[in-house]
N, C-alpha and C positions, 0 to 999 in steps of 0.2 A: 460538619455542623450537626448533624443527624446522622449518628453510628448507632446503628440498632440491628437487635436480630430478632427481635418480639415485633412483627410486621404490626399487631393490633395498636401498638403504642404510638407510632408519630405520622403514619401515614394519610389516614384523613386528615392528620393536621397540614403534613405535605402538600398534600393536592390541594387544598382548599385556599392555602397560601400560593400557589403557584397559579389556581384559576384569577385569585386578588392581581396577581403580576401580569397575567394574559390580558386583562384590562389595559395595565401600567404600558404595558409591551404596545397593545392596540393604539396608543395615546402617543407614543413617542416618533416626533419625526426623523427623518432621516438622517439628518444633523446631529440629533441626540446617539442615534444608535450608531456613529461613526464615532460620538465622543467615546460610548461605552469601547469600544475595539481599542480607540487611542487607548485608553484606562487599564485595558487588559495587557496588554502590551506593553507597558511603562510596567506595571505588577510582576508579568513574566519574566521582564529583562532584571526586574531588582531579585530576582527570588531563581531564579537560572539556576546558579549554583548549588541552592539546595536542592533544585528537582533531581540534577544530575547525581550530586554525593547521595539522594535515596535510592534511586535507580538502581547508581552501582551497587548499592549497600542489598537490594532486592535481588541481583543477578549474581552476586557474589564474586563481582568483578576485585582484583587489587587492589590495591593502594598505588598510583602511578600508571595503570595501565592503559595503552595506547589504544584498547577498547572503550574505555568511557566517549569514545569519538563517537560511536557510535550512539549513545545515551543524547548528546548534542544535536549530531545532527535528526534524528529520528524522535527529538522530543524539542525542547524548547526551541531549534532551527524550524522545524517543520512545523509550529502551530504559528509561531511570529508571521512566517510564510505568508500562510495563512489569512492571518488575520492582515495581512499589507493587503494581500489581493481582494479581500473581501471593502477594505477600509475603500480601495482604488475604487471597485463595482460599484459602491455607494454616493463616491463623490459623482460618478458620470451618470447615477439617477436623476440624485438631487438638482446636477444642473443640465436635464432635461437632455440628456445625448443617452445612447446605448452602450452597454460598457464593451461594444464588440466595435466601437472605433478608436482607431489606431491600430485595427489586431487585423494581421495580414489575413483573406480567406481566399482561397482555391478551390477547384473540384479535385477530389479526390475519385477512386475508384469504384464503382458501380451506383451511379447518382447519387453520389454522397460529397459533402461541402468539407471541408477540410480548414480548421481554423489554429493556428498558427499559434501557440502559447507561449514556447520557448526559441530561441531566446525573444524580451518583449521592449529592453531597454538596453542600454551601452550598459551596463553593471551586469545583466545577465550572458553578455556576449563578453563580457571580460571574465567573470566567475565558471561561468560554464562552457566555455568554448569549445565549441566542435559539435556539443549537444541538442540538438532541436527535440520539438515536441507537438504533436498535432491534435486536434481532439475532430475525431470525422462524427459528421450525423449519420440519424438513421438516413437510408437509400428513401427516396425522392423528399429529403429536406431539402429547400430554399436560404440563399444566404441572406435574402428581404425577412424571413421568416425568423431565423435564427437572430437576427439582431434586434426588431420588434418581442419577442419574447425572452431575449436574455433579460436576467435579474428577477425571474420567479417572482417568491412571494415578495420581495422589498418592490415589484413595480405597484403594488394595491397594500402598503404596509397596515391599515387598518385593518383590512378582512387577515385576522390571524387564525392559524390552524389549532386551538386548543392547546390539552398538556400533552407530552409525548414522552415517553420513556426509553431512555440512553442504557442500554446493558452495556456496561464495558469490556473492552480488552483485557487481557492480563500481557499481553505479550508485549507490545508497541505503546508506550505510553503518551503518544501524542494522539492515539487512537481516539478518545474517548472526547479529550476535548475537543478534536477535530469534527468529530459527530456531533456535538452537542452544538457549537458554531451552525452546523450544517442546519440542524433541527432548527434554530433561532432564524437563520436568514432567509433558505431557501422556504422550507413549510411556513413560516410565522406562527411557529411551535413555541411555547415555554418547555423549560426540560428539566424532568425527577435522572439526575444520573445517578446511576446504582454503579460502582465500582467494582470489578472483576477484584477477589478477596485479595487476591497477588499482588494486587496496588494498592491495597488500603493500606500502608505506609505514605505515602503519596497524597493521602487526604487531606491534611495541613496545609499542604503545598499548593494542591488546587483550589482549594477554599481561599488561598490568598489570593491568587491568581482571578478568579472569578469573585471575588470580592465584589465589587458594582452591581454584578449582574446578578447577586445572593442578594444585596443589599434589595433590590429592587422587586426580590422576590421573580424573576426572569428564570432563575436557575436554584436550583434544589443537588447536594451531591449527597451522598448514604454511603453508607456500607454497609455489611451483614450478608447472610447464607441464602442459602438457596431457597429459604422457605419465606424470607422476603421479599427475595427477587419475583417469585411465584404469584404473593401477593399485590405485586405491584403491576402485576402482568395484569392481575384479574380485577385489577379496581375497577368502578366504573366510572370514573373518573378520568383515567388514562384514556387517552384517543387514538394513539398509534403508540408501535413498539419499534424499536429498531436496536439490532444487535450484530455485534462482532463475536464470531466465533467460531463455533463447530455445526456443521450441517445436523450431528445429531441432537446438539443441544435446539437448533431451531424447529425439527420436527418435534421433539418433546412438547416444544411449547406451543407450535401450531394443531397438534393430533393427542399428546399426553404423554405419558412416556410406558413403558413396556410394552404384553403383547398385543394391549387394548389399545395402545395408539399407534401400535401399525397395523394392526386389523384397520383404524380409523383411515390411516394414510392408504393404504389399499382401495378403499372405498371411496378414500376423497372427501371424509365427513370429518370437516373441519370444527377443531372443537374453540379456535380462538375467536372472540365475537369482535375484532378490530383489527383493521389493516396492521401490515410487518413488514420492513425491510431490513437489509438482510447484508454483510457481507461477512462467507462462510468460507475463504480457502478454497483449499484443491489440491490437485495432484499438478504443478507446475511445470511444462518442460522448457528445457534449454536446446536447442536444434542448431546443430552445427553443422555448415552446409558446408563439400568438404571442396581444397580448394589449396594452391600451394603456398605455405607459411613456411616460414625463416623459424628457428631454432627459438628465437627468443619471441616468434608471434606465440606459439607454442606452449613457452613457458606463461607469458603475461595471461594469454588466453586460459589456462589451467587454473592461475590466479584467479581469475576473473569468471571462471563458474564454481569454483571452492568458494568465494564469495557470497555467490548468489545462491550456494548451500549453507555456509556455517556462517553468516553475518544473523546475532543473535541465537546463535549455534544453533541454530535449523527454526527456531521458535517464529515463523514469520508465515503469513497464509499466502505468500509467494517463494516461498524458499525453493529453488530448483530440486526436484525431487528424483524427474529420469532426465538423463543427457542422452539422445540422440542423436546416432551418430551413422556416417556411411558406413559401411560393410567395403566396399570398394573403392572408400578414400586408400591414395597411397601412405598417408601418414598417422592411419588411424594408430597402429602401435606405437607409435612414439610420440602422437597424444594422448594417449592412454598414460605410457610412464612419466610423463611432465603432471599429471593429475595424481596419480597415486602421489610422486612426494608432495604436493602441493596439499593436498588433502592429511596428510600424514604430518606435514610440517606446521601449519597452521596453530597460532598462538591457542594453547589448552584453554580451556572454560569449564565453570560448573554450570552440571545438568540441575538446573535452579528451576525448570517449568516440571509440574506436576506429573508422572507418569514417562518422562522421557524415557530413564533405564530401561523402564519394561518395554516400551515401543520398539526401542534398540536392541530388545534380547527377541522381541518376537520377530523382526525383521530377521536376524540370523536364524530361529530357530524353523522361518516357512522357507528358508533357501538355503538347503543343506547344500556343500559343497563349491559355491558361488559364493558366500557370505565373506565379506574379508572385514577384519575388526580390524580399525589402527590407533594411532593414539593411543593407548594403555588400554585397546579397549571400547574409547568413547567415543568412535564413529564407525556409522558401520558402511563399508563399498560395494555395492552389487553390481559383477560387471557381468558383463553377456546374459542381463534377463532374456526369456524365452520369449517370443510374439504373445504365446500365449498367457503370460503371469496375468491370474487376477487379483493379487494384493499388490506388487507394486505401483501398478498401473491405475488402480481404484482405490485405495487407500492411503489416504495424505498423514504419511508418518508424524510429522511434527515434531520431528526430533532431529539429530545430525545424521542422516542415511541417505545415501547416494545411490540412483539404481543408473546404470548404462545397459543399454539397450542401442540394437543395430537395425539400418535397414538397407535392401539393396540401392542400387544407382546412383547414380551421376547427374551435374544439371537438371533440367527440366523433372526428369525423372524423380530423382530423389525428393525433391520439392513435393509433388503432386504426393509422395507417398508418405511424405514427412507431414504434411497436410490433413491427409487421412485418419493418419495415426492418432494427432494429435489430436482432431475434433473427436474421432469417433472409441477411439480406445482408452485416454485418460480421463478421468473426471473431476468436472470441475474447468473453469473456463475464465478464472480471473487474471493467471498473467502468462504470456508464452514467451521465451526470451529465442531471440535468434543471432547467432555467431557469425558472421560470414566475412571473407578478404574484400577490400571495395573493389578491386579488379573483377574477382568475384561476379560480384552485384552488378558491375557496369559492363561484363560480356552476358549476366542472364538477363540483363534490362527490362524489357513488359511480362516476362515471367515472372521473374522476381517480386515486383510489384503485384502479379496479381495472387503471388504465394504467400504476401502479407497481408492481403486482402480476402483471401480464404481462410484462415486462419480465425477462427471465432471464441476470440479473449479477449476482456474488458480492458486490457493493455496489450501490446505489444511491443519489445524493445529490439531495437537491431544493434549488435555490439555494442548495447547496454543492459543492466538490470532493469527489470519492471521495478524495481524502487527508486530510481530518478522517477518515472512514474508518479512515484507516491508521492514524492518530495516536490514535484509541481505543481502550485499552491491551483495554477487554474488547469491542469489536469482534470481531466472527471478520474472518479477509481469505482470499482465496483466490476461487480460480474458484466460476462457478453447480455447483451436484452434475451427477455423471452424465456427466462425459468417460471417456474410455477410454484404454486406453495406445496403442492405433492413431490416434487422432482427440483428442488430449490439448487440443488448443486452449489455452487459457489455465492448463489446471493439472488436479490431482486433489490433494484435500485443504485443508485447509486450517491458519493459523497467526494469532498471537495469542493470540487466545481467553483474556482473563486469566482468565474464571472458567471455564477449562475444562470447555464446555457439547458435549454431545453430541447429535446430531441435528438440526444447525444445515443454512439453507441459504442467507440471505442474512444483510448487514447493511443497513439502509434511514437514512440518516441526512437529516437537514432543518436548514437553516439560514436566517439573516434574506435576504429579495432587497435590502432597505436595509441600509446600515452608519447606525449610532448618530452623526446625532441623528434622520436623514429616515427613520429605522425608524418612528416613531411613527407616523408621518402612514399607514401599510399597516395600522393596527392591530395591527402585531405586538409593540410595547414592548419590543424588543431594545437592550441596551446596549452591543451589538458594536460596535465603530470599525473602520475595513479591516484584514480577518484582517492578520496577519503575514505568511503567508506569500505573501500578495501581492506578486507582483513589482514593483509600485510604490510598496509599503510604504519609508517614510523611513525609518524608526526598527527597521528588522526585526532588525538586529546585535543592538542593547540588548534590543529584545525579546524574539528568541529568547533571551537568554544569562540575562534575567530568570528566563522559564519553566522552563528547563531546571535552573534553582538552588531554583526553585521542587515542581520536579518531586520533584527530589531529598530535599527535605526540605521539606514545606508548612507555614506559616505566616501568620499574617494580616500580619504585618511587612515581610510583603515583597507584601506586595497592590498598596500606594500608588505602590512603582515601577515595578513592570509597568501599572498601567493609565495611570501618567504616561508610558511610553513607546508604550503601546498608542495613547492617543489625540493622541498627537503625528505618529503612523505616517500 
């Protein structure tokens, strides 16, 4: 509605329109702003289609390719999500319950409450089976606490938080609208969303989609460069800022940018005059605890961190970056060769994010001799880094590069050191994934447990990706608490959160190590078949396009074609 790169041209008119709508917003009961979600959602499910054909059209996906699954599930799947969860939080204000009953809660590990998000209904324990999800408080949260305080700003919907400013993603395109929801419910934020320029094709599409909420003057979207973005930072107008992105772009805008604003960040003399939250990536690892698997755990399991590298071909601020692994597993070599072809074999993509090539030529050119290019090329394997690398380890490629890395021991052992590593040697703290046999896990029993609970990342998955994570709508996402604006690492704050829960600190989510049918034989009785979003998934297209219509409006009716396309994948 407003594409500009002359920041002098529409911006006060912006703001001034959006403080009119921060009134409107203040005025609207709770009934009203569950209509606007209906409305968005009815918008989304008509208009699906095209978000996806822009998507692919931006990523430079085929015509026919069984990656558009991916475009589904991580874009129209994941805001519908969304916007259920938040519709659900709304109705249990309005009539006067907490949106945390019905929802199983436990203690979890070091006086922390532990609330139960997946599965939450018989659709979710049929779609997602085997998968749970937990969202633990900060240590000494109360479960009397947590349910009196769920639902943030919608329990006081009058007292609204001003305008706020959405920087967007360029990566995840359900980012930005995910954020902007967030700004509207949780803060009682109106929101100016500025578009990462890589999705300004995607304007048209959001603009219909948020149609209600433009109409009402609720929401503002834009595009244009950097020198807009800047002035939208510095309006004064603007109340809060919040962005997805790169740690370095956040310090730019916290301290300035060159040698002047890290002399600034040094000193700590903050040049931004308004609060900023933050989710910025990291260096993500995947922790394979070692442990005896079958030929074909092996191969799945390979699948299954090539995934959680090249799903959006590395362009994701949890994309597995170092795989860690035992030194003294008996089968580290020949998980090693189930990796190399998995990583090799994996459906080609265009390097479509900004700067990727180079990232991928500077990865080969700081590790002579370890460097292994495959694919023509376009991914790069870094096996046996050194303890000591400090670019793999601190530096969040954002591209398709793989670094493997070892450590010694066994059991207890390896945990404690795997532990170590991960807090204190990578950076960045937003998602740690961990692999392990369930036999595994049930002979290291309160070890194990308290090696997920050492473990300090705003997610953590056990024989899943941190993007189930994402994709659960009352998940919190966001970095581990306690960055600062000096040392932001992966973020301050967090987003999602459908039941808007306060005094959260991570999400712990668990999935099957078998896909359905070799599930059974773990004991686990999962009826998963390989996720979707698997990048070796056949069928991901249909799949995702199933879920996402699903998402939108659930019905048992549409069960039988998503698990016919599920178990075809």
């Amino acid at each position: 509605m407003y594409p500009s790169d002359d920041p002098s041209t529409s911006l006060d008119t912006l703001v001034e329109e959006l403080r009119c709508g921060e009134e409107t917003w203040g005025s609207m009961p709770l009934s009203a702003r569950r209509d606007l979600l209906a409305a968005l959602s009815e918008s989304l499910q008509r208009h699906a289609r095209e978000w996806v054909d822009v998507a692919c059209s931006i990523k430079r996906l085929p015509a026919g390719s069984q990656l558009a699954g991916e475009e589904w599930i991580s874009g129209p799947y994941a805001v519908l999500s969304g916007v259920g969860a938040l519709s659900a939080t709304l109705a249990a204000l309005e009539a006067g319950r907490s949106p945390l009953d019905g929802f199983g809660l436990s203690r979890a590990p070091g006086d922390r409450v532990a609330v139960r998000v997946l599965p939450h209904n018989l659709f979710d324990r049929l779609l997602l089976n085997g998968f749970t999800a937990e969202v633990w408080s900060e240590p000494g949260m109360t479960a009397d606490r947590l349910r009196k305080a769920a639902g943030l700003g919608q329990r006081t919907p009058k007292k609204t938080g001003g305008v706020g400013l959405v920087l967007g993603a360029g990566n995840i395109f359900s980012i930005a609208p995910l954020d902007t929801l967030y700004e509207l419910f949780a803060h009682n934020r109106v929101v100016l969303l500025k578009l990462n320029p890589i999705t300004d094709p995607l304007f048209p599409v959001l603009n219909k989609v948020f149609a209600r909420f433009i109409e009402l003057g609720l929401v503002r979207i834009v595009t244009g460069g950097v020198e807009f973005g800047s002035a939208a930072v510095a309006h004064p107008g603007i109340g809060h800022v919040h962005i997805t992105g790169s740690v370095t772009s956040h310090d730019v805008i916290v301290f300035g940018p060159g040698e002047e604003g890290r002399a600034r960040q040094a000193r700590g003399e903050v040049l931004l005059d308004k609060p900023i939250s933050s989710e910025l990536g990291g260096v993500s690892p995947t922790i394979v605890v070692p442990g005896n698997w079958s030929k074909r755990d092996l191969a799945f399991q390979a699948e299954h961190i090539v995934t959680q590298k090249l799903h959006n071909n590395g362009y994701n601020c949890i994309a597995s970056q170092v795989l860690v692994l035992s030194s003294d597993w008996a089968q580290k070599d020949d998980f090693l060769k189930a990796l190399r072809r998995a990583f090799a074999e994996a459906v080609a993509r265009p390097a479509y994010y900004p700067g990727s090539d180079d990232r991928c030529a500077a990865a080969v050119k700081d590790h002579p001799g370890i460097a292994q290019q495959v694919a023509d090329g376009s991914r790069v394997l870094l096996e046996e880094i050194p303890a000591g690398d400090d670019i793999a380890f601190t530096q969040e490629y954002f591209a398709p590069v793989l670094a493997v890395t070892s450590l010694p021991g066994q059991g207890r052992a390896f945990l404690d050191r795997a532990a170590a590593f991960a807090n204190d040697r990578l950076s960045g703290t937003l998602g740690a994934n961990v692999v392990a046999h369930p036999r595994t896990i049930r002979a290291l029993g309160a070890d194990f447990t308290r090696f997920i609970a050492d473990l300090r990342y705003g997610t953590v998955a056990v024989n899943a990706w941190n993007g189930v994570g994402y994709l659960t709508a009352r998940a919190t996402w966001g970095a581990f608490p306690g960055h600062t604006l000096q040392d932001a690492q992966s973020g301050i704050g967090i987003v999602h959160n459908g039941l808007l829960l306060d005094g959260t600190e991570r999400t712990v989510v668990h999935g099957p190590f078998r896909p359905f049918p070799r599930s059974v034989l773990t004991g686990q009785f999962t009826l998963s078949p390989r996720p979707p979003w698997f990048v070796t998934n056949r069928t991901a297209a249909t799949t995702g396009r199933r879920l996402a219509a699903f998402a939108g409006r659930p019905g048992w009716a549409k069960l039988p074609g998503i698990f016919a396309s599920a178990l075809r994948g």
